[in-house]
C-alpha positions in Angstrom: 56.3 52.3 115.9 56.3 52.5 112.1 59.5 50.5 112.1 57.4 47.2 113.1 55.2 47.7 110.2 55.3 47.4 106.4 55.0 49.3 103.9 51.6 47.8 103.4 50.6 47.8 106.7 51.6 51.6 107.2 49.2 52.9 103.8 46.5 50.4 105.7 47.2 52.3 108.6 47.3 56.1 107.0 44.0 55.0 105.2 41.8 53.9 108.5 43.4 56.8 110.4 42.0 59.5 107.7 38.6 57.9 107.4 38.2 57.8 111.2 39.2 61.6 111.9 37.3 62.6 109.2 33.7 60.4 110.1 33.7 59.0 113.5 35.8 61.6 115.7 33.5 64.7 114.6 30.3 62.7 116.0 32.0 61.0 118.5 30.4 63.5 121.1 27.0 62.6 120.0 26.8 59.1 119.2 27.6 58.8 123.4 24.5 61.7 123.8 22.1 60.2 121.7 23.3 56.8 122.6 22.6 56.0 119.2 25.4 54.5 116.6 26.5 56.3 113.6 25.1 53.5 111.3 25.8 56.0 108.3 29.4 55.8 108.6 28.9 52.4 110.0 27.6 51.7 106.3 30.6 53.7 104.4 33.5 51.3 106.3 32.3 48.4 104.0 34.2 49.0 100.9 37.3 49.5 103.4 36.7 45.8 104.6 36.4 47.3 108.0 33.8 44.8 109.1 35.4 41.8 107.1 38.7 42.2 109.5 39.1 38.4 109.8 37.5 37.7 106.3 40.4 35.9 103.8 39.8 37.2 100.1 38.7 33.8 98.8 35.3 34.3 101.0 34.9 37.9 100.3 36.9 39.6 102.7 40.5 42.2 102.8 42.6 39.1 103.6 44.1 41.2 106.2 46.8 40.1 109.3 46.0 40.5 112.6 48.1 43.6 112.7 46.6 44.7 110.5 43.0 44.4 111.6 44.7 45.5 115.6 45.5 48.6 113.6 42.2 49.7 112.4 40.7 49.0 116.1 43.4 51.2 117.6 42.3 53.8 115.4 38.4 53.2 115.6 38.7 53.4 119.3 41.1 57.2 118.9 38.1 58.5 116.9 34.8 57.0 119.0 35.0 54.3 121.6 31.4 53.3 121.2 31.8 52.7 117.5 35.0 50.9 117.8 33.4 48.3 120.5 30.5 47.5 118.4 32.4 47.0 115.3 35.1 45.4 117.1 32.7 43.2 118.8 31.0 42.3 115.4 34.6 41.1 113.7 35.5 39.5 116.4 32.9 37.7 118.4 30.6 37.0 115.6 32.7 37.4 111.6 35.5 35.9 113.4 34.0 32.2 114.9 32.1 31.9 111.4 35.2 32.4 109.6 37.5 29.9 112.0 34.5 27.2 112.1 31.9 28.0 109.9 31.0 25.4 107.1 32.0 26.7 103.4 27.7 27.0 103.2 27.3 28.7 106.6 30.2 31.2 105.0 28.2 32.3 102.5 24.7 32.2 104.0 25.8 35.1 106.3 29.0 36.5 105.5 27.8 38.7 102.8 25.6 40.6 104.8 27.6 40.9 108.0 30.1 42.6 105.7 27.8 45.0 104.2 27.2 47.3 106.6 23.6 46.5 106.9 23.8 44.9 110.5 26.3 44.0 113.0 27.1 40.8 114.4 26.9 39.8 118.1 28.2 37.2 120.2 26.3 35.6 123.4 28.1 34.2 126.2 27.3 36.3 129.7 24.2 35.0 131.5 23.0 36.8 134.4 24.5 34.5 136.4 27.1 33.4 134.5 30.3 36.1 133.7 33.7 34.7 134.0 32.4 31.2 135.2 31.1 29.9 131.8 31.8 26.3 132.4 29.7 26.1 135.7 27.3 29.1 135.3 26.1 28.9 131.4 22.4 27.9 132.2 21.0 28.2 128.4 20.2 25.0 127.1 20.0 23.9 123.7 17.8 20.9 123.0 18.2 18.1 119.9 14.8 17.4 118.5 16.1 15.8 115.1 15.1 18.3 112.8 16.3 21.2 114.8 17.8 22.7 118.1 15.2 24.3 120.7 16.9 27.2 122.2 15.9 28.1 126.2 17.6 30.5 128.4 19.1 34.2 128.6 21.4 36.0 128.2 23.1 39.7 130.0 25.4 42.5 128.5 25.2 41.6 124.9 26.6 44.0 122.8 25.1 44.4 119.0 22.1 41.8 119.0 19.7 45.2 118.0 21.4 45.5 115.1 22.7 41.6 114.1 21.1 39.9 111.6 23.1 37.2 113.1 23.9 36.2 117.2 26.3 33.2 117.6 24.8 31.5 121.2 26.8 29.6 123.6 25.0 27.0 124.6 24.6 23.6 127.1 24.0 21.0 124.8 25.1 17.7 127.5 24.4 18.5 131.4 26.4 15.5 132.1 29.5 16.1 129.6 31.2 18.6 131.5 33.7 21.2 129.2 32.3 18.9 126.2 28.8 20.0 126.8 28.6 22.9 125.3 27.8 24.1 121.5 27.8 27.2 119.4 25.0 27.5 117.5 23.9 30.4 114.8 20.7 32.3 116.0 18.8 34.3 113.1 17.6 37.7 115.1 14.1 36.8 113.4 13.5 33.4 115.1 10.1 33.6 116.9 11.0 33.0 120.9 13.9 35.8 121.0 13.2 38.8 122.7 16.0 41.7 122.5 15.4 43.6 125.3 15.8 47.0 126.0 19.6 48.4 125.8 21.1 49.1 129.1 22.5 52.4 130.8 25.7 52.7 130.9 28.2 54.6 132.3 30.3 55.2 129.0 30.3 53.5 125.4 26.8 54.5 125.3 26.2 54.3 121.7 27.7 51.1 121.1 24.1 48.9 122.6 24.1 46.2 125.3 21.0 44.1 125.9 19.4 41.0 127.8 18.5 38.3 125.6 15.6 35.4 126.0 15.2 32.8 124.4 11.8 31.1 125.1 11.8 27.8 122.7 13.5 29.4 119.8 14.2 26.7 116.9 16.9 26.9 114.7 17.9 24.2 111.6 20.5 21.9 113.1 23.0 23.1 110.2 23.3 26.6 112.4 25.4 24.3 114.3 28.7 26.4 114.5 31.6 24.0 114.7 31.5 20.7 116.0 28.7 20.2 119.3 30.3 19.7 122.0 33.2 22.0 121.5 31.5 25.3 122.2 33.3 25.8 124.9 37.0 25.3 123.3 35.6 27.5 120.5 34.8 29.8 122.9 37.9 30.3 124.6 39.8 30.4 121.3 37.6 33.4 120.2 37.8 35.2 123.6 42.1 34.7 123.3 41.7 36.4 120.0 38.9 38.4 121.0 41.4 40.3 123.8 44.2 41.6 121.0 41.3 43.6 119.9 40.1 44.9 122.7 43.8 46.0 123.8 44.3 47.4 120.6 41.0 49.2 121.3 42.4 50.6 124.5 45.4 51.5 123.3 43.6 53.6 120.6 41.2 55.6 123.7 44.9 56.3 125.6 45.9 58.2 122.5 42.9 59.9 121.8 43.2 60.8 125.7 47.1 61.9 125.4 46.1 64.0 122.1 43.7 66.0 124.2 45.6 66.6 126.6 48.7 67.6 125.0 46.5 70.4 122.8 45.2 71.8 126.0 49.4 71.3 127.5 50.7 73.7 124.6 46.9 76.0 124.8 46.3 76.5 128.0 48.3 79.2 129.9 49.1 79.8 133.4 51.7 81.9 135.2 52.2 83.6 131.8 53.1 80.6 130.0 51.2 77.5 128.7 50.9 74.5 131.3 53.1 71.9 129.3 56.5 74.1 130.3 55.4 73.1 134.0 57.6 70.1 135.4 54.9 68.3 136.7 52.5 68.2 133.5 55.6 67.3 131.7 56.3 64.3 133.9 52.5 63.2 133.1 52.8 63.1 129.8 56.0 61.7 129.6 54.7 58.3 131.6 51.2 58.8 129.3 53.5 58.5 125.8 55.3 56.1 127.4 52.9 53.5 128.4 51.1 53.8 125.7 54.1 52.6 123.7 54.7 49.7 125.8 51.0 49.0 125.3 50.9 49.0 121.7 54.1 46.7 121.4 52.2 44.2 123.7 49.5 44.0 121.4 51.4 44.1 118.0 53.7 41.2 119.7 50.5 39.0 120.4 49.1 40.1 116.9 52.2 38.5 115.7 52.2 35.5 117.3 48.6 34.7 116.0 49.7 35.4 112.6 52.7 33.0 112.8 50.4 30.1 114.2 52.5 29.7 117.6 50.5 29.8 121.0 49.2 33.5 121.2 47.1 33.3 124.6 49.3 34.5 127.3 50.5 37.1 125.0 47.3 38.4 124.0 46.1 38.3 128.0 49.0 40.3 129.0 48.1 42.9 126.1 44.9 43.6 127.2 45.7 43.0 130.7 48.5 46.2 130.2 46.2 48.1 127.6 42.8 48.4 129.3 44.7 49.1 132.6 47.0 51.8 130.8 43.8 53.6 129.4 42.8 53.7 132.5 45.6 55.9 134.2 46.0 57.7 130.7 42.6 59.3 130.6 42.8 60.3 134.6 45.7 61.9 133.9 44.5 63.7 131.1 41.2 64.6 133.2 44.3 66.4 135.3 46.1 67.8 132.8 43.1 69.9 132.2 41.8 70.9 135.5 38.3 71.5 136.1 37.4 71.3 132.2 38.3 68.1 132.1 35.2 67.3 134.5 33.3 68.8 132.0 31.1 67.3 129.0 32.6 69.8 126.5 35.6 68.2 126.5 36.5 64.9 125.2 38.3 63.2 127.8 35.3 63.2 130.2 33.8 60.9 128.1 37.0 58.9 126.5 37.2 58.4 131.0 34.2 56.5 131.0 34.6 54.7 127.7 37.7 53.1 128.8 36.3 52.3 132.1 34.8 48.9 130.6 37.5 47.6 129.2 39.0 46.0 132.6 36.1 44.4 132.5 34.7 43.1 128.8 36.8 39.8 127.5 38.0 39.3 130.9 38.5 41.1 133.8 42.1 42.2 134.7 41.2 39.7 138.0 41.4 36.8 135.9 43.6 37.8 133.0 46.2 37.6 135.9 45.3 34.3 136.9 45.4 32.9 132.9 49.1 34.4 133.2 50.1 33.6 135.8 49.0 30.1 135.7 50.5 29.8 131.7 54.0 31.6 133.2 54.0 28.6 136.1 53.1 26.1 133.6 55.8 27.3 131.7 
């Protein structure tokens, strides 16, 4: 793949790699026990301007492409799937709507600490009754009082608000305004009124936290107005199509980690008198496991691309995650497999790189509606 890249792009790449395999991938195992992030390390990817992804160098930030920031989420997600989601959550969903429609103030009220390392940002869209239907199912309601918005509602699955110093909120601004009736506003984790509930059980990614929100007449300064009201909504959908490259790029990063284990236990593990990767059959696996995972990749450095050139980037970045999450999928069973019995077991990695990936048909859109925004885009074509 390193002929798509620069030479740039490949030191960027070599540099990330390093730092992951040498932090995250030796506590990977117990950050999913504990269920507790590595905020250490967290704190030490500052100065690398891994939590500045999006962040241009006039506001503080790497300056980095898209590819370049789809890079370091591939390799977060090889090293520690729970780590990657949270830090790609916090770039993504929260640095990256502040940088796209943040005012120059807003910018450098909050930047500088999201950067730091001190916190990570969240995003809150899902309600309990509201997943892929946002339009008709977002039941949070932000009221105008003058002086201030008055925040009621709540919120399910959020990932990071336990340690954000910042949660951008979707929420229904206009009952009667349809797709213009919603607005993003900026949502200080002090504000009296917001509870953070406790963080849910999961079945994999357990370090990276998930809670339920409420907000019970939380007030916040009508600047934290994110954008123009209204257009929450359209913000929304423009940080979810963005949002998708790095979750692919996530997943293609747990289908390496997955083909890495298993192509170590392939050349280790011996039976018949030699080792199990001179058997036909594990040889076919692997073959279709490098091979998707290739095709993967090129999907999301295609729709990584396309963002950085300005054209439309949507149905390119849906069909990358669409391919990606399901390709990690059928990469780690077959590396569960590949290793037999031990596979099923804690003590090896891909038991728990299986149920990390497991979420990523679901998060940023389900694989159910990614192929409806395709198909519908490849019709309207």
């Amino acid at each position: 793949m390193d002929f798509l890249l620069n030479p740039e792009q490949r030191m960027w790449q070599e540099a990330v790699r390093d730092f992951c395999q040498a932090e995250l991938k030796p506590r990977a195992a117990q950050t999913d026990a504990e269920g507790k992030l590595p905020l250490d390390i967290v704190k030490k990817m500052a100065p690398l301007g891994l939590l500045a992804l999006p962040v241009a160098e006039a506001d503080g930030g790497p300056g980095l492409d898209t590819v370049s920031a789809a890079i370091a989420i591939e390799e977060l997600g090889r090293a520690c799937g729970s780590t990657a989601l949270s830090v790609t959550a916090h770039n993504g969903l929260c640095v990256g709507p502040l940088v796209a429609f943040g005012t120059a103030e807003q910018k450098v009220r909050y930047l500088p600490a999201l950067m730091s390392g001190e916190g990570l940002g969240a995003l809150a869209l899902t309600e309990p009754g509201a997943g892929s239907d946002l339009a008709g199912g977002v039941q949070t309601t932000a009221v105008d009082e003058g002086d201030a918005w008055t925040i009621n509602g709540s919120k399910a699955w959020i990932t990071n608000p336990s340690l954000a110093p910042l949660i951008v909120t979707l929420c229904r601004t206009d009952r009667q305004a349809g797709t213009r009736g919603f607005s993003m506003l900026l949502v200080e984790t002090g504000r009296p009124g917001l509870t953070i509930h406790p963080p849910e059980k999961k079945m994999g990614l357990r370090g990276s936290p998930a809670h339920m929100l409420t907000f019970d007449g939380v007030r916040v300064p009508k600047e934290n107005l994110l954008g123009e009201a209204g257009r929450g909504l359209q913000q929304t959908l423009i940080t979810l199509d963005g949002g998708r490259i790095g979750i692919g790029a996530m997943a293609v990063g747990l289908a390496q980690a997955a083909l890495d284990e298993a192509v170590r236990y392939a050349r280790d593990r011996q039976t018949f008198g030699q080792p199990i990767g001179q058997h036909q059959a594990i040889q076919h696996m692997i073959a279709d496991m490098s091979t998707e995972i290739e095709a993967a990749r090129l999907l999301v450095y295609r729709a990584a691309w396309l963002k950085d050139q300005g054209q439309a980037f949507a149905k390119e970045a849906a069909m990358a995650k669409l391919f990606a999450s399901e390709t990690a999928e059928r990469v780690a069973y077959k590396a569960i497999q590949i290793h037999g019995g031990y596979g099923y077991s804690a003590e090896f990695p891909v038991e728990r790189i299986y149920r990390d990936q497991r979420l990523l048909t679901i998060g940023e859109g389900t694989s159910e509606i990614l192929r409806m925004v395709i198909a519908r885009r490849v019709l309207g074509e």
